[in-house]
C-alpha positions in Angstrom: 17.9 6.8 -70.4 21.0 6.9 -72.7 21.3 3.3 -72.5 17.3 2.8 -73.8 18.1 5.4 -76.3 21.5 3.8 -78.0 19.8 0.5 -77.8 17.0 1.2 -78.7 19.1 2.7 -82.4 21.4 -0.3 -82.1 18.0 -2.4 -82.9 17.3 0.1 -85.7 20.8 0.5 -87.6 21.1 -3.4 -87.4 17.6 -4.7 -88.5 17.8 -1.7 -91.4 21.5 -3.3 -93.1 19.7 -6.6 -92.2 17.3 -5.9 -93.9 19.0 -4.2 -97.3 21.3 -7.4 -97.0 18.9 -10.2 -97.1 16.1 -8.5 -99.2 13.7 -8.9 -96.8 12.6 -8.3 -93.1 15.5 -9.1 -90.6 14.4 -8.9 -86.8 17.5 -8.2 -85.0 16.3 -7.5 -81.9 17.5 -9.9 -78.6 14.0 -9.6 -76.9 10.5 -8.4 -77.6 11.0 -5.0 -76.7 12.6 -2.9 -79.8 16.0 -3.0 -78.3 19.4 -4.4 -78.6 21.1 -4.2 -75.4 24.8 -5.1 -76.6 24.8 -1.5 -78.2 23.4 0.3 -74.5 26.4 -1.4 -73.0 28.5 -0.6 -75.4 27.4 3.2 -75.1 27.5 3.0 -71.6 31.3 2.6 -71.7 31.5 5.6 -74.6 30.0 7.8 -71.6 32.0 7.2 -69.1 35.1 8.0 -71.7 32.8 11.1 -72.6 32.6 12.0 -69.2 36.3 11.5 -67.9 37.5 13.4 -71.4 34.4 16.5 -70.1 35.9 16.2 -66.4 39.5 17.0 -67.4 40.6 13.2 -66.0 41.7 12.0 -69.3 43.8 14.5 -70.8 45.0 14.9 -74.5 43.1 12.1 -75.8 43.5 11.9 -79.8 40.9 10.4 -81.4 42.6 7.3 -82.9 42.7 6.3 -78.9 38.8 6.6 -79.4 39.0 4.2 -82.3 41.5 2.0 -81.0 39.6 1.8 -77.8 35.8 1.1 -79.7 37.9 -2.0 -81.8 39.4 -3.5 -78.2 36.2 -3.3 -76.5 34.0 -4.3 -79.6 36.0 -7.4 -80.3 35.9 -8.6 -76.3 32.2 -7.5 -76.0 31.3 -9.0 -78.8 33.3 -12.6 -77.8 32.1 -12.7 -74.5 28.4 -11.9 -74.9 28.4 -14.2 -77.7 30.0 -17.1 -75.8 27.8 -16.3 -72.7 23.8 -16.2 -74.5 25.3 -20.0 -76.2 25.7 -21.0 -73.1 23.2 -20.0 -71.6 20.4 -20.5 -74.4 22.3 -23.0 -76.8 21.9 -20.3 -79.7 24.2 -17.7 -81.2 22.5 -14.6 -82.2 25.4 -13.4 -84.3 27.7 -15.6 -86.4 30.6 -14.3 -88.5 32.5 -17.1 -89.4 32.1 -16.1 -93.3 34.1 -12.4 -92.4 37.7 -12.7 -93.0 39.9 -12.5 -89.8 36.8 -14.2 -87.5 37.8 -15.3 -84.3 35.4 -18.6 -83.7 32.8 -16.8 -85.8 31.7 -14.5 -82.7 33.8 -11.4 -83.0 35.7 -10.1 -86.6 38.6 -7.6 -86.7 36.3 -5.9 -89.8 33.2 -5.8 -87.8 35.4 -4.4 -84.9 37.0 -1.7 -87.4 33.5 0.0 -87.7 32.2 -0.3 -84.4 36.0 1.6 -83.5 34.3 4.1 -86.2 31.0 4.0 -84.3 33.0 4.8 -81.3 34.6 7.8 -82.6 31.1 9.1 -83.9 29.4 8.7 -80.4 32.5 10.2 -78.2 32.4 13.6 -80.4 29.3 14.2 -81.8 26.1 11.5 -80.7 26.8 11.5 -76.6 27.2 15.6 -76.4 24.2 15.9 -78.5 22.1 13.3 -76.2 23.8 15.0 -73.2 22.4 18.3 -73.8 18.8 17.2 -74.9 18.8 14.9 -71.7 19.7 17.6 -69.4 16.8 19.6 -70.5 14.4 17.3 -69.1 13.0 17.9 -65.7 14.2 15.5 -63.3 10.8 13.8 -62.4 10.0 13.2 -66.2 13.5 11.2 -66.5 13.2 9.4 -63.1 9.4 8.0 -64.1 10.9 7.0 -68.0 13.7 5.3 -66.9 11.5 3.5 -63.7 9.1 2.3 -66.8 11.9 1.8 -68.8 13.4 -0.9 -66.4 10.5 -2.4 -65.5 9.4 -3.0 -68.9 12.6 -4.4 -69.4 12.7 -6.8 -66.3 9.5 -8.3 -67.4 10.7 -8.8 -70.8 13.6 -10.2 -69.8 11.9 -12.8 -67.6 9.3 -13.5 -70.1 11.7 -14.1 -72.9 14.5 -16.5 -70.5 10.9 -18.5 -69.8 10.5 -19.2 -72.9 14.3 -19.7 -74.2 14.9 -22.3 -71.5 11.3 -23.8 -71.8 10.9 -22.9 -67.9 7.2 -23.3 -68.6 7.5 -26.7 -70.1 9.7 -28.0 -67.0 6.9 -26.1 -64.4 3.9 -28.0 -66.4 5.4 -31.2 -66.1 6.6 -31.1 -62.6 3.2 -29.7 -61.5 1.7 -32.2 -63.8 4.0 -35.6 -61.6 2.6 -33.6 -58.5 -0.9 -33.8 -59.1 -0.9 -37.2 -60.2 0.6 -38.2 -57.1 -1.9 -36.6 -54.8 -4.6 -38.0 -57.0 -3.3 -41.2 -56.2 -2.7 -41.2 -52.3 -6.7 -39.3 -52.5 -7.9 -42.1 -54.8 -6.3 -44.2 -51.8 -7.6 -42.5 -48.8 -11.5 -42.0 -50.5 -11.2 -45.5 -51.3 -11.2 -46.4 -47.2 -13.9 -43.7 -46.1 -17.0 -43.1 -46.1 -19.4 -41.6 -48.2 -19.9 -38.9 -46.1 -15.9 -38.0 -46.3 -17.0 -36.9 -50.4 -16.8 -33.1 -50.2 -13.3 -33.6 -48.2 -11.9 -35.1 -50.6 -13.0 -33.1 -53.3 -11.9 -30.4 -51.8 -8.2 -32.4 -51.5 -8.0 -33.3 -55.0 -8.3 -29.5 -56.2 -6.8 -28.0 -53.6 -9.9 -25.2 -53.1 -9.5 -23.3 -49.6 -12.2 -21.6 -47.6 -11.5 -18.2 -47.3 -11.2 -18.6 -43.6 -8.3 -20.3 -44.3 -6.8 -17.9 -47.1 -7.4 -15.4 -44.1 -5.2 -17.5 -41.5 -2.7 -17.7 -44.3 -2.1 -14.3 -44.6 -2.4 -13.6 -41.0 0.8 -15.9 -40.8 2.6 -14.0 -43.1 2.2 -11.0 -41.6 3.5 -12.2 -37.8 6.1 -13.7 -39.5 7.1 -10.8 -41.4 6.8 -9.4 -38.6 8.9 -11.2 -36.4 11.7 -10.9 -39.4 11.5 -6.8 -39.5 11.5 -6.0 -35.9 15.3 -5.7 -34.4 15.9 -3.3 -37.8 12.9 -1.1 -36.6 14.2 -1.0 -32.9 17.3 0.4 -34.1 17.6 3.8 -34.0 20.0 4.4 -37.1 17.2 2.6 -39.1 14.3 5.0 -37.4 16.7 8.0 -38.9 15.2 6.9 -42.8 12.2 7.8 -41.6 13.3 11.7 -41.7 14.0 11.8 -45.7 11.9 11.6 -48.4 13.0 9.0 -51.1 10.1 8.7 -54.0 7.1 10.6 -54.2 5.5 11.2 -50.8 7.4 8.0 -49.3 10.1 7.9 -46.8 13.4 6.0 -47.2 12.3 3.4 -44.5 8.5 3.2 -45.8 10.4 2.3 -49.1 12.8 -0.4 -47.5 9.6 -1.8 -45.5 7.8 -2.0 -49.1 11.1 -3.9 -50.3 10.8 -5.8 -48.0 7.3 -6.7 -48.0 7.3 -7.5 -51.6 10.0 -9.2 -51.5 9.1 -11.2 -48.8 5.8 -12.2 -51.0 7.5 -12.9 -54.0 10.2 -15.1 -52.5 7.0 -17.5 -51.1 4.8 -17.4 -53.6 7.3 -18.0 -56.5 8.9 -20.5 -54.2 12.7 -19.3 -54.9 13.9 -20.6 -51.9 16.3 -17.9 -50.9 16.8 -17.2 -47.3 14.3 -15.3 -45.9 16.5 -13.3 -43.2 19.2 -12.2 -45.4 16.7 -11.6 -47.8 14.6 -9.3 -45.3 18.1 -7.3 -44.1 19.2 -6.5 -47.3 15.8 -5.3 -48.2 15.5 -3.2 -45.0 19.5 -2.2 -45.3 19.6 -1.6 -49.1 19.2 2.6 -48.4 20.7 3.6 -45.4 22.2 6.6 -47.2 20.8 8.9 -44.0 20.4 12.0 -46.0 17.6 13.7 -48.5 19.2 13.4 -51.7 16.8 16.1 -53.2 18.2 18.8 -51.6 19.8 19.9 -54.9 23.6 19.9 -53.4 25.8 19.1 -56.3 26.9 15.8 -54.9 23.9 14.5 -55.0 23.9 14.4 -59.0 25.4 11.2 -59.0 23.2 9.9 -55.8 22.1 7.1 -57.7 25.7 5.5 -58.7 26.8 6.7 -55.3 24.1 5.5 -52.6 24.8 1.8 -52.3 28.0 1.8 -51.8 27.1 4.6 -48.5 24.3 2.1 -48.1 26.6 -0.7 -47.6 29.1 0.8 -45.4 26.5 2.1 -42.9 25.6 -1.4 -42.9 28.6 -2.9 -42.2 29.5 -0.2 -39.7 25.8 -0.6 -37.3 25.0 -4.3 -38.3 27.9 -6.1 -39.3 26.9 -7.5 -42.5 28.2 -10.6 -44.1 29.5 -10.8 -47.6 26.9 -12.0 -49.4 24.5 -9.1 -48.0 26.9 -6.8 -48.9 27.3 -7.8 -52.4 22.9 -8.2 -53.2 22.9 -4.1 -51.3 25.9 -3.1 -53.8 24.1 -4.4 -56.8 20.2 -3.5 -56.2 21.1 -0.8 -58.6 21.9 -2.6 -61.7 22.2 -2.1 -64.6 22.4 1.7 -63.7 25.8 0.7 -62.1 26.9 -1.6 -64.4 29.7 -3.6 -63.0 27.5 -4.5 -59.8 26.0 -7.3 -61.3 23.1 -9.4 -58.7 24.8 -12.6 -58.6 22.6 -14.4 -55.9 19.1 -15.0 -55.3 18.5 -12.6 -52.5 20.6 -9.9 -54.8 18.7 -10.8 -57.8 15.1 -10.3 -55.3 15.7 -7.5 -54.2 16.8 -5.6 -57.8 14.0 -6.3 -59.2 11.4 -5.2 -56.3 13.2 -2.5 -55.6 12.5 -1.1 -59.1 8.9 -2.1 -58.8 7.9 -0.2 -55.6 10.2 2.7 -56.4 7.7 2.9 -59.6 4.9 2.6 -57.5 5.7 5.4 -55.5 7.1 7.8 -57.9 3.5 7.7 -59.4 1.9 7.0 -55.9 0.0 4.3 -56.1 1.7 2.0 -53.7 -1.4 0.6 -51.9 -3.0 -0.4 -55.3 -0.3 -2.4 -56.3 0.3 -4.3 -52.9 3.1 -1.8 -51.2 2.5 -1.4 -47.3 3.1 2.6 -47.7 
């Protein structure tokens, strides 16, 4: 939630100078949604210093450490998003090559200076004063905000990376070769049958199926979804899920079946290619925490920085998990733990669906929005 908030006033404090610079509108803002996400990361990291200073774990900490700290992070934050969104998207959305002291125009030791300032402000007086106004929410209210939150996000990102990398442009024109191809070989084969081979053909060329067929279709996918899922549900350490509640009026393994489910559509129907039994283990795997995290002991506060990585080693310990799995189970929690970035397919699945059916059952309507539980 504090990383919505902060970036959410990162979009409003830099389209506002933007603004009073250029005399006119400046949209500052790195997606559709009203948000610059630099600024959430960056008050991410004033958190955890918040919290470590709060905990007693950093000890005598002046505050030109704060400021010297915001300037060292500002300036390599600054660099390395910069250098990574021209990469990625061929475009800079920041340039100070005009500011004295630049270094290659994506990072300033001036610019650094007054984030150091912005540092200082958010350590000792912004984060307490978001701390205590977040800690008198209920715990439902923040869990369904931030679930929205996300998925609002997710699909914003997706939507805007489509069109920065003209994904829809490259889909059109493959589909586009595609269909002229089949025309082609049906133009061919109509060409050598009889008239009464007409509807066929038809049928062929715009690829309409009886519902017969849609039905066998989905009867496939389901024995072979099937057929994927069943050693994990004849193992009785996964049965044990089955005993805790995880969102709403869904168990933990109802909730890793759903992941799995969805995930398993998704993966066919978008055509992504990734490998459908390390995609279905990590989505049946990915909470195997073995305990009800609502039952208000104190440890549980920080259940969801904490569960993965419990996730993960039960994993290891009853299946033996590879690598790879254990990376995509470590990072189906990002960006709440930061640092546990998805960095394959299956990982990059399964955070995303996991944030969609957890939404779905918060607010409990699974089976309307395609959920098995």
């Amino acid at each position: 939630m504090a990383f919505f908030l902060f970036s959410f006033l990162g979009f409003v404090w830099e389209s506002v100078y933007f603004t009073i610079c250029k005399h006119k509108w400046a949209n500052r803002r790195s997606l559709p949604v009203l948000i610059c996400m630099i600024y959430g990361c960056g008050a991410l990291l004033a958190f955890l210093a918040y919290d470590l200073i709060e905990s007693g774990l950093l000890q005598n900490v002046k505050w030109w450490m704060i400021f010297i700290l915001g300037f060292i992070i500002s300036l390599f934050l600054g660099y390395i998003a910069s250098l990574v969104l021209e990469k990625l998207f061929k475009a800079r959305w920041w340039d100070y090559s005009n500011v004295p002291l630049n270094i290659n125009g994506r990072a300033s030791v001036p610019t650094s200076v007054a984030f150091g300032v912005l540092a200082l402000l958010l350590v000792k007086a912004l984060i307490p004063l978001v701390d205590r106004g977040l800690s008198t929410l209920s715990e439902p209210l923040i869990d369904i905000s931030a679930y929205i939150l996300v998925s609002i996000v997710i699909i914003d990102t997706t939507l805007s990376i489509s069109l920065l990398t003209d994904f829809q442009k490259y889909v059109v024109f493959i589909d586009e070769g595609f269909q002229n191809y089949v025309a082609v070989i049906v133009k061919l084969v109509y060409g050598k049958q009889d008239s009464c081979y007409y509807k066929v053909i038809q049928r062929i060329m715009v690829f309409k199926f009886p519902r017969r067929k849609n039905r066998l279709v989905k009867q496939l996918r389901e024995k072979r979804f099937v057929e994927l899922t069943k050693d994990y549900f004849e193992s009785d350490v996964v049965k044990q899920m089955d005993k805790y509640i995880h969102h709403g009026t869904t168990t933990t393994l109802q909730h890793c079946e759903n992941v799995a489910w969805i995930s398993y559509l998704v993966n066919k129907k978008l055509k992504l290619n990734a490998n459908e039994k390390e995609l279905i283990g990590v989505a049946m795997l990915h909470d195997l925490f073995l305990y009800d995290w609502h039952d208000g002991e104190p440890c549980r506060k920080t259940h969801g920085f904490d569960h993965p990585e419990i996730a993960c080693n039960n994993a290891i310990k009853h299946f033996g998990i590879p690598e790879k799995q254990q990376q995509a189970i470590l990072s189906h929690m990002w960006p709440l733990n930061i640092t546990k970035i998805p960095k394959s397919r299956v990982a990059l699945i399964i955070c995303m669906v996991d944030k969609y059916c957890a939404l779905m059952e918060t607010i409990r309507l699974n089976k309307r929005f395609g959920l098995r539980y």
